[in-house]
C-alpha positions as CSV (number, residue, x, y, z in Angstrom):
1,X,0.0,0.0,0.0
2,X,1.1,3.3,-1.3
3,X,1.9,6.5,1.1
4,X,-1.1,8.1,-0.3
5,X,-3.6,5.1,-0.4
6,X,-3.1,4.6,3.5
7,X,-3.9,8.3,4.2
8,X,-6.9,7.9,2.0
9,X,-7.6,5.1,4.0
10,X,-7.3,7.0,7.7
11,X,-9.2,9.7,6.3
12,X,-12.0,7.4,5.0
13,X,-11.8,5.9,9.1
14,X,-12.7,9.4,10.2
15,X,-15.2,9.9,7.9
16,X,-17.0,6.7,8.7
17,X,-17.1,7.9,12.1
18,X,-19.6,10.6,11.1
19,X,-21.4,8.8,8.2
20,X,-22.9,6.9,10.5
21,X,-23.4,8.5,14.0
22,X,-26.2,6.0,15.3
23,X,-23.4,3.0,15.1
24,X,-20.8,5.2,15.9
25,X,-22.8,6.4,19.2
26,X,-24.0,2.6,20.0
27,X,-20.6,1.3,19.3
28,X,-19.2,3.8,21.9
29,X,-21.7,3.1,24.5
30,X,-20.8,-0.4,24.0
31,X,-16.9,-0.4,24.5
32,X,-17.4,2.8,27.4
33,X,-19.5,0.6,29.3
34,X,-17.3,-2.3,29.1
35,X,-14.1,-0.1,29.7
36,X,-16.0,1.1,32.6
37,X,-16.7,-2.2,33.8
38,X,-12.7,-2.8,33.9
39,X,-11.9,0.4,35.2
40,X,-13.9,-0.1,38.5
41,X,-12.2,-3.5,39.2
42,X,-8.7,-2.3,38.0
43,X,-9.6,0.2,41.2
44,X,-11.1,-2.6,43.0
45,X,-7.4,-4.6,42.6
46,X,-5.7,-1.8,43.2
47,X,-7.0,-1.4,46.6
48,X,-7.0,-5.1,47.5
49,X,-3.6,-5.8,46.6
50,X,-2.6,-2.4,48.7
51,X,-4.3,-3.8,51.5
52,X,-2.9,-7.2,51.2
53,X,0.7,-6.3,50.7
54,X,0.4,-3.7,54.0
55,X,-1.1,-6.6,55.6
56,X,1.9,-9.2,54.7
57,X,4.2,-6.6,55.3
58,X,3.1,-6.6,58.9
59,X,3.1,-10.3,59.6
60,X,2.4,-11.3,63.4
61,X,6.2,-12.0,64.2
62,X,8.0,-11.4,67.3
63,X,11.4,-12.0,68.5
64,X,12.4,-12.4,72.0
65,X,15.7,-12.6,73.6
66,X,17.2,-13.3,76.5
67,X,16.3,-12.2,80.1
68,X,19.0,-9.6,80.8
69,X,20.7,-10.4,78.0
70,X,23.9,-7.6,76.9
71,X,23.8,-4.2,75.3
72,X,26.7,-6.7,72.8
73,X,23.7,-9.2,72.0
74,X,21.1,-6.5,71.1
75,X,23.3,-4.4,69.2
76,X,24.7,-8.1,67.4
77,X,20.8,-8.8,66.6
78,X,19.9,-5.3,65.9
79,X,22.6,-5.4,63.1
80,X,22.1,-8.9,61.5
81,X,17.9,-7.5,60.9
82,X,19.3,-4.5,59.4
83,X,21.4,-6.7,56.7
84,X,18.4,-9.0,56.3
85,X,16.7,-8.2,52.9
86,X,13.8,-10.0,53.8
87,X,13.3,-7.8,56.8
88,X,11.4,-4.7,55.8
89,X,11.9,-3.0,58.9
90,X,11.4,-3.4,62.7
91,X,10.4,-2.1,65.8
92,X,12.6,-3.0,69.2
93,X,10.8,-3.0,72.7
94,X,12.6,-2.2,76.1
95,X,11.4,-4.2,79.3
96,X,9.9,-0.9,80.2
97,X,8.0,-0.5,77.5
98,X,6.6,-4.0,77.2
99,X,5.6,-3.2,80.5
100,X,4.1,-0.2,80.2
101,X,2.0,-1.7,77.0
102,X,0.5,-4.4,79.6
103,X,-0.4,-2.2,82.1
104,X,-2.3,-0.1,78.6
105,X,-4.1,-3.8,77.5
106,X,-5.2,-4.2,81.7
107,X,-7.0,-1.1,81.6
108,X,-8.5,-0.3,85.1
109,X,-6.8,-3.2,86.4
110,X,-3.2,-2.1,85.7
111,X,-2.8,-1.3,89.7
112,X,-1.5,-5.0,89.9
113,X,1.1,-4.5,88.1
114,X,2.7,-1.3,90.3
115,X,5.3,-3.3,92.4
116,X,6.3,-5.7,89.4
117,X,9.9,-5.6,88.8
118,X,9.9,-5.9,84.2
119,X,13.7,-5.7,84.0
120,X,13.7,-9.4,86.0
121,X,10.9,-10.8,84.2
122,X,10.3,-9.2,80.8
123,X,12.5,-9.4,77.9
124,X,13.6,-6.8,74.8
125,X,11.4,-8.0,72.4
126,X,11.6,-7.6,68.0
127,X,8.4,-6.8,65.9
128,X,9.4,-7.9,61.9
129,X,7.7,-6.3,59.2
130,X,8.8,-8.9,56.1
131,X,8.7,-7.8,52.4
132,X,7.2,-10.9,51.4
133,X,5.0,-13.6,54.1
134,X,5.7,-16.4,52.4
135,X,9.6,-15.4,53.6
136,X,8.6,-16.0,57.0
137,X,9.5,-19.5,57.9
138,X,12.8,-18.8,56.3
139,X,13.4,-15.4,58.4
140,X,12.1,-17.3,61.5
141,X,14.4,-20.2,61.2
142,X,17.5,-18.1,60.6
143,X,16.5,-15.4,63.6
144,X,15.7,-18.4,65.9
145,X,19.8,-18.7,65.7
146,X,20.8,-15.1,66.6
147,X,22.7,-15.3,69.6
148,X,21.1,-13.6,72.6
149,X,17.3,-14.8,71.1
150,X,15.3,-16.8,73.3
151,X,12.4,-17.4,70.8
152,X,10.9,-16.5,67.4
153,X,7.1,-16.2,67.7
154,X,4.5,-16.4,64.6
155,X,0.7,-17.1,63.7
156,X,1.6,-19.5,60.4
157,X,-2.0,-20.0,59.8
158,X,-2.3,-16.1,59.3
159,X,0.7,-16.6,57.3
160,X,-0.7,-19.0,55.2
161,X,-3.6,-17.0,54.7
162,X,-1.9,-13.9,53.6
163,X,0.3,-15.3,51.3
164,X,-2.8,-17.3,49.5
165,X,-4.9,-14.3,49.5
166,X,-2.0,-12.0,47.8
167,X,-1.9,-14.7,45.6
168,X,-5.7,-15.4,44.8
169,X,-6.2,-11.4,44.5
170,X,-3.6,-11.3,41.7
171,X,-5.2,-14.3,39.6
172,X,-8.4,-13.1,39.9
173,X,-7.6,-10.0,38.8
174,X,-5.8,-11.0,35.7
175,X,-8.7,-13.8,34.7
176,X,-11.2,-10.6,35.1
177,X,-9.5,-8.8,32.4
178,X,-9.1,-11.5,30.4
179,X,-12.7,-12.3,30.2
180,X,-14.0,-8.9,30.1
181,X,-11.9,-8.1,27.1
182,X,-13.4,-11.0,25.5
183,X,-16.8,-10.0,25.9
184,X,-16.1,-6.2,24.5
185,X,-14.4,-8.1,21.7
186,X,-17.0,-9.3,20.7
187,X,-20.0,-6.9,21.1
188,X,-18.1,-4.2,19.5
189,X,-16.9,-6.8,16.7
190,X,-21.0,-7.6,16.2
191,X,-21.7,-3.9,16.6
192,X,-19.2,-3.2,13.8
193,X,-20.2,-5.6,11.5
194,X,-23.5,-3.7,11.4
195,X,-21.9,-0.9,9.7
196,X,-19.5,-3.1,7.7
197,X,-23.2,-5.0,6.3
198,X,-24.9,-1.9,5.3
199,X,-21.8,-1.5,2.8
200,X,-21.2,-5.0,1.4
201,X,-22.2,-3.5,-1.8
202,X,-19.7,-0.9,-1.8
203,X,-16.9,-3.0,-1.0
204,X,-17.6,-5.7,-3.7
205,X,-17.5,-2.9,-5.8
206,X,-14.0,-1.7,-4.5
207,X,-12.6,-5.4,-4.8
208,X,-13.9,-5.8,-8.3
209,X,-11.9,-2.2,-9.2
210,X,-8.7,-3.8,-7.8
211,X,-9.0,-2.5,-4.1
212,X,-6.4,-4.6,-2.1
213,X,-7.9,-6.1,1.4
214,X,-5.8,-3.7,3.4
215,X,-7.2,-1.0,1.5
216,X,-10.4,-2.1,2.8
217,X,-10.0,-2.9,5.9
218,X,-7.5,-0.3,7.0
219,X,-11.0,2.7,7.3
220,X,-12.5,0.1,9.6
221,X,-9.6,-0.1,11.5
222,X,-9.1,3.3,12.2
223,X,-13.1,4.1,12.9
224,X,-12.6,1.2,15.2
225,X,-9.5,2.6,17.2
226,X,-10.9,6.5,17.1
227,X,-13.9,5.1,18.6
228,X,-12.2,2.8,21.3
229,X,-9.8,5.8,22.3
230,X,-12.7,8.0,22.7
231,X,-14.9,5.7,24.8
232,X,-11.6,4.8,27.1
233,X,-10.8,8.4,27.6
234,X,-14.5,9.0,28.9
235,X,-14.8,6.2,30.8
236,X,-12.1,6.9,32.4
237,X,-12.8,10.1,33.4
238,X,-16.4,8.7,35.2
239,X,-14.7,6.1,37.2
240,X,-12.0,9.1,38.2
241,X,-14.8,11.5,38.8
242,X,-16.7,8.7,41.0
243,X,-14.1,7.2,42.9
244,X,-12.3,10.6,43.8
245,X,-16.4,11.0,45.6
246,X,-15.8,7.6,47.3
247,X,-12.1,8.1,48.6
248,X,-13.1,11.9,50.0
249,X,-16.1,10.1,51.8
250,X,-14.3,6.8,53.1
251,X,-11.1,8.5,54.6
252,X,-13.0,11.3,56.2
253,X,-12.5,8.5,59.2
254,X,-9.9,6.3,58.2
255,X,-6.3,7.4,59.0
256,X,-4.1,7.7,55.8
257,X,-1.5,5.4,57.4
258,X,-4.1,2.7,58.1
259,X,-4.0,-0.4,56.5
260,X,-7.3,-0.2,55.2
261,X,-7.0,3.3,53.7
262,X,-7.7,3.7,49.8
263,X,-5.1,4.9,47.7
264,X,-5.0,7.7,46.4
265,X,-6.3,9.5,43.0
266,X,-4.0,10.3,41.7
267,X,-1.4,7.8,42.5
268,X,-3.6,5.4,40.0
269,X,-5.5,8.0,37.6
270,X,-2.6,8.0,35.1
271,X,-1.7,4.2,35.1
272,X,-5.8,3.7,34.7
273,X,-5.8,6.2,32.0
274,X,-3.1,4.2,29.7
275,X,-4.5,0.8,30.2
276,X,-8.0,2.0,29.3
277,X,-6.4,3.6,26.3
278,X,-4.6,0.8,24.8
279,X,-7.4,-1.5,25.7
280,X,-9.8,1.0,24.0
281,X,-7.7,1.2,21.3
282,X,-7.4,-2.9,21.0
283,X,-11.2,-3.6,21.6
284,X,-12.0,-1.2,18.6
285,X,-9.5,-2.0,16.2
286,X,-9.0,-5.7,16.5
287,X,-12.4,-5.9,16.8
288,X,-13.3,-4.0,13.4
289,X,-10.6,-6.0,11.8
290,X,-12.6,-9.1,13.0
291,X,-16.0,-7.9,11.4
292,X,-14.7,-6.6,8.2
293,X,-12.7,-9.7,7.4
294,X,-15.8,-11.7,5.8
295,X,-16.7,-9.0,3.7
296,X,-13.5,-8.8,1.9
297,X,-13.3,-12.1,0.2
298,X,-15.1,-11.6,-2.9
């Protein structure tokens, strides 16, 4: 195909567009409504795997050493967690303050606690926050043999639980955009072949002139990508509009360091906005491709 014949052909794409505004308007319902569809559980994911990885981050693992064990022992274990990769970070607790923190849980019963002597009976203790849970076994066994540790603490069912959640939340999310791609494919490819039908006649006519099938197909094409980008560029700017309503309402009482607090708009508007795009762009032109094809073997 000539320089010339394949700008013929885009121009013909954008004329299409407005030759026939009732397809054109029904095929951009069709793909916005899918794209919106996508859009809210790309949000939905988003979330879910922020919560989840905050959540595994913060695994219920505690280290305890020794009773009265040496300032040479801390500082020893202290070190070996900051060279640990699988160690996100930690938090270290004095005898005082582990004491303090069960007086806090006893509430109005804390009086009992007045003439009890923590530096005897309490120990420093290690809270692990680990970059990945399904580490933890592994981070466990090799903390177990720090010396000055007593014992290496963990919930493996919570574990367990975290690390098959991360891992269910990802699959599902990637099945869900496998099969709603397929169903836009193929409304808008049924949509298109509406307008591709009414001009059967004209394309036989074209083929029987010499018109190659690119030639053809390429208008099609281009209608079909002009009218995916325009439906992802405005569905994405209703599932922007209407979750930057729900985050404003749902954090007016959540802290933003919580773990169940939303992320923020604009931290995923952009990344939305290009996978809406180029899946706009795919549904419409792959699936105009797919309709036409029939028509062009005269």
């Amino acid at each position: 195909m000539t320089g010339r014949a394949f700008i013929n052909s885009i121009r013909e794409g954008f004329r299409g567009i407005i030759r026939h505004p009732l397809v054109t308007i029904a095929s951009i319902t069709t793909i916005m409504l899918m794209l919106l569809i996508m859009g809210a559980f790309y949000i939905f994911s988003i979330n879910a795997r922020r919560i989840m990885t905050k959540l595994s981050q913060r695994p219920p693992i505690e280290v305890y050493m020794n009773l009265q064990c040496s300032q040479e022992e801390l500082d020893f274990v202290t070190q070996r967690l900051n060279e640990n990769p699988s160690v996100l970070d930690y938090t270290m607790a004095s005898p005082e303050q582990n004491y303090q923190s069960f007086k806090a849980n006893l509430g109005s019963s804390s009086s009992i606690l007045d003439d009890f002597d923590y530096n005897m009976y309490l120990p420093y203790t290690f809270s692990l926050r680990l970059t990945d849970p399904s580490l933890a076994d592994q981070v466990c066994g090799e903390v177990a043999t720090y010396t000055g540790v007593s014992k290496v603490a963990q919930e493996s069912n919570v574990m367990t639980f975290l690390t098959r959640a991360s891992r269910i939340v990802n699959i599902t999310t990637f099945a869900a955009f496998i099969v709603l791609f397929v169903i836009a494919l193929f409304i808008i490819s049924n949509m298109v072949r509406i307008s591709v039908y009414s001009r059967a006649s004209e394309i036989e006519i074209m083929k029987f002139v010499g018109a190659t099938n690119n030639y053809i197909r390429l208008p099609y094409i281009t209608e079909g990508a002009i009218v995916g980008l325009f439906s992802a560029v405005c569905s994405w700017a209703v599932t922007i509009l209407v979750y930057r309503q729900i985050y404003f309402k749902a954090m007016a009482s959540i802290d933003p360091s919580s773990f169940y607090a939303l992320a923020g708009t604009r931290s995923i508007m952009w990344h939305e906005l290009v996978i809406l795009v180029v899946m706009g762009l795919i549904i419409g032109a792959v699936g105009s491709g797919i309709s036409v094809r029939k028509y062009v073997k005269v």
